[in-house]
DRENBAVO-244140 format. One record per residue (C-alpha): residue in one letter; chain; x, y, z. Coordinates in Angstrom, 2 decimals. Layout:
REM residues N
REC   residu   chaine        xx        yy        zz
REC        a        A         X         Y         Z
...
//
This chain:
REM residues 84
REC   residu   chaine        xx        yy        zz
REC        x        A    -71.73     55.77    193.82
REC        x        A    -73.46     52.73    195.04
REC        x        A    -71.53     50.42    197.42
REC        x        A    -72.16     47.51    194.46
REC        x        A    -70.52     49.41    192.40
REC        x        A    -67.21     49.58    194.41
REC        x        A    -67.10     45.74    194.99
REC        x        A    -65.19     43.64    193.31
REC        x        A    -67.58     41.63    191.47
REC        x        A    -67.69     40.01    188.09
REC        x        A    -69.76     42.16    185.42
REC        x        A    -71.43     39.55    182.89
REC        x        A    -70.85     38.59    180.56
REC        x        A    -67.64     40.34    180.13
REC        x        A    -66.11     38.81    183.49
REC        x        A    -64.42     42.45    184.17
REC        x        A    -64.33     43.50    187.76
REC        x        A    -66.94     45.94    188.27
REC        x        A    -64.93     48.00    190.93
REC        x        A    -61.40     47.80    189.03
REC        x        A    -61.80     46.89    185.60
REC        x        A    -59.11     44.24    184.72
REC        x        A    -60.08     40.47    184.69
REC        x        A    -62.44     38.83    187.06
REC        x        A    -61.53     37.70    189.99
REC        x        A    -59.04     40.08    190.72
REC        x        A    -57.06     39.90    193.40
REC        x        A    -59.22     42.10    195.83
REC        x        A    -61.98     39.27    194.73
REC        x        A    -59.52     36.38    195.30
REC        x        A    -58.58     38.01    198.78
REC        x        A    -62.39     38.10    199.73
REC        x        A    -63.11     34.61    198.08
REC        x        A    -60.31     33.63    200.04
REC        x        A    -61.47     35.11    203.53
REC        x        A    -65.47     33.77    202.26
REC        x        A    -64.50     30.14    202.06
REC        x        A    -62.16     29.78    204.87
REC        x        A    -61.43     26.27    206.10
REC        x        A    -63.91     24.76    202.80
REC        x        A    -61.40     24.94    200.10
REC        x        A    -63.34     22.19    198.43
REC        x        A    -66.30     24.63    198.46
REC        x        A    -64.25     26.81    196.91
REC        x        A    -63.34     25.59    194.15
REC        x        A    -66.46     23.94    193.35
REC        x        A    -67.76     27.67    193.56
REC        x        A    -65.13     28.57    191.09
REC        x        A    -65.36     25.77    188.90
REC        x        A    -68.92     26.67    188.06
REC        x        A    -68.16     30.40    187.27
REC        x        A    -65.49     29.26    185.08
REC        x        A    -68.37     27.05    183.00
REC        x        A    -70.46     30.21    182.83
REC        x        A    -67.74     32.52    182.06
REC        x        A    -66.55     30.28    179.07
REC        x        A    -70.02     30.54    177.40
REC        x        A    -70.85     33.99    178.35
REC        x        A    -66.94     34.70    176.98
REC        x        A    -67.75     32.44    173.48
REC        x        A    -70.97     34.20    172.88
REC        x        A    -69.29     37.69    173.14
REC        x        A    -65.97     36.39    171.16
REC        x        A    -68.31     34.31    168.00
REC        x        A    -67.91     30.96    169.50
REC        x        A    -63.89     31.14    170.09
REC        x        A    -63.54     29.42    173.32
REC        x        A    -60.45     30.51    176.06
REC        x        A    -58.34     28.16    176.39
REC        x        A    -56.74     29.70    179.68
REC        x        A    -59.66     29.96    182.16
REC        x        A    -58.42     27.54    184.31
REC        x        A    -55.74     29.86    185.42
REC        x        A    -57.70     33.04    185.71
REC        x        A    -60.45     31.04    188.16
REC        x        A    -59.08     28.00    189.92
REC        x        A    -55.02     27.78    189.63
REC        x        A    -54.44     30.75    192.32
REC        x        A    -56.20     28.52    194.82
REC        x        A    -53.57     27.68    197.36
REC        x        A    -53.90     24.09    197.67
REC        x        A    -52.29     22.08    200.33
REC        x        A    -49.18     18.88    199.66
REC        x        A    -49.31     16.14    201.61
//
């Protein structure tokens, strides 16, 4: 087994961890994100933001056009973001 094929990685265009299997990111990915972006949350979620476009069409195309409603959740809300 190659060592790409034990990250956790998205696999397109079914946005399924490559290493794991459930939903993309999972939390190994989110950890790593996490670590990745440390100290440029904005970064972050720009980062995110833009994987959650592709993933929506990528997702539609697979699903006849029916567009998730949720993806916001599965890519940006676990971001720990900081109250003033």
């Amino acid at each position: 087994m190659s060592s790409q094929a034990r990250e956790h990685v998205a696999s397109r265009p079914t946005w399924r961890c490559q290493a794991c299997g459930i939903a993309w990111p999972c939390s190994p990915a989110k950890l790593r994100l996490l670590a990745d972006y440390h100290g440029n949350k904005p970064g972050l979620m720009v980062y995110l933001v833009a994987l959650r476009e592709e993933a929506a069409e990528q997702l539609a195309e697979l699903n006849g056009g029916t567009h998730q409603t949720d993806l916001h959740r599965r890519f940006t809300d676990w971001v720990p973001v900081r109250r003033s």
